[in-house]
C-alpha positions, -999 to 999 in steps of 0.1 A, spaced: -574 -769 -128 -567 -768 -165 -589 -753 -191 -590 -788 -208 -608 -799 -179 -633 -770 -177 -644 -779 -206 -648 -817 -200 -672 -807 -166 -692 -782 -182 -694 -800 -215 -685 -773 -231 -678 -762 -270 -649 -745 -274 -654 -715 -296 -620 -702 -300 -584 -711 -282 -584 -744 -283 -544 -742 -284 -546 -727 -250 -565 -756 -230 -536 -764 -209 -536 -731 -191 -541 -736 -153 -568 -715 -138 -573 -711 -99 -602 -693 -94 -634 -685 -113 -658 -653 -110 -700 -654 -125 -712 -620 -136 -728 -600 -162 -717 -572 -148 -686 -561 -159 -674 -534 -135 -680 -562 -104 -648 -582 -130 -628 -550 -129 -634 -548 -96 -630 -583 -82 -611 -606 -103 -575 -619 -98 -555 -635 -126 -556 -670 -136 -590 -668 -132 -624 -671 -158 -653 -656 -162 -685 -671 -166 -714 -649 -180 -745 -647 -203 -733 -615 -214 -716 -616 -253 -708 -582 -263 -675 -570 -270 -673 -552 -240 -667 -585 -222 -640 -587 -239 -626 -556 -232 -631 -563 -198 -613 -596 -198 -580 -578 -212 -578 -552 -191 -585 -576 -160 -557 -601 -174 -583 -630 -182 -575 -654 -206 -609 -672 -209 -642 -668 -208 -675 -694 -207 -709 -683 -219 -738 -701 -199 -770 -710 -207 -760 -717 -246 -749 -681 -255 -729 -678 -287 -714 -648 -293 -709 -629 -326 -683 -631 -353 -669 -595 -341 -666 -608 -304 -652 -642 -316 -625 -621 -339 -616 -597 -307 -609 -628 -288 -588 -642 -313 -568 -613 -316 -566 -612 -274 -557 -649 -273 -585 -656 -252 -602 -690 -251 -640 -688 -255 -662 -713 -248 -702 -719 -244 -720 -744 -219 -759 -752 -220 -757 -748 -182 -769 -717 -161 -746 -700 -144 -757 -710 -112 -754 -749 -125 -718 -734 -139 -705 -725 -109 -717 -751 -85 -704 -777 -112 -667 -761 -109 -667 -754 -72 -678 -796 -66 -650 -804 -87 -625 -777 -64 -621 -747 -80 -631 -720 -55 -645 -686 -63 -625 -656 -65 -612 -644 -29 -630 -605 -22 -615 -591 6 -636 -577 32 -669 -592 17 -689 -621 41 -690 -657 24 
């Protein structure tokens, strides 16, 4: 699934990246917690999360993630918005919780990230 239609589904606002929309994603990962990203994330996937410090960011560099959706109508600051600029890293913002978020993605086929070992 392409970014482009991520956005479309979640009728979303595109913060920043909007060159990169036609990156395919195959998996996304909810969290606020940023170690459980370290921990579990693959590449090619997103995040989704409330969270909008620059530490999400961080995170989303060192995990190789290339975008990143704010639920329930976060914006983030001009400092995170710069970081991800300078990361190349889409950010966008939904109205939708992240439970809404998620279930919203999964309907339309994109599957969680895969945790090995962990009970579905």
């Amino acid at each position: 699934m392409e970014l482009l239609e991520i956005r479309d589904i979640l009728e979303a606002k595109v913060l920043v990246g909007e060159k990169f929309l036609e990156r395919e994603v195959f998996s996304a990962f909810g969290s606020d917690l940023m170690s459980d990203v370290l921990a579990y994330v693959n590449e090619k996937s997103i995040l989704l999360t409330g969270l909008t410090n620059p530490q999400v960011i961080r995170t989303a560099e060192v995990a190789d993630l290339f975008a990143i959706v704010f639920v329930r109508g976060k914006m983030p600051n001009k400092e995170l918005i710069d970081l991800a600029l300078e990361k190349d890293i889409t950010l966008m913002t939904t109205e939708y919780t992240l439970y809404t978020t998620s279930g919203k993605l999964f309907e339309k086929g994109l599957l969680g990230v895969k945790i090995e070992g962990v009970l579905r």
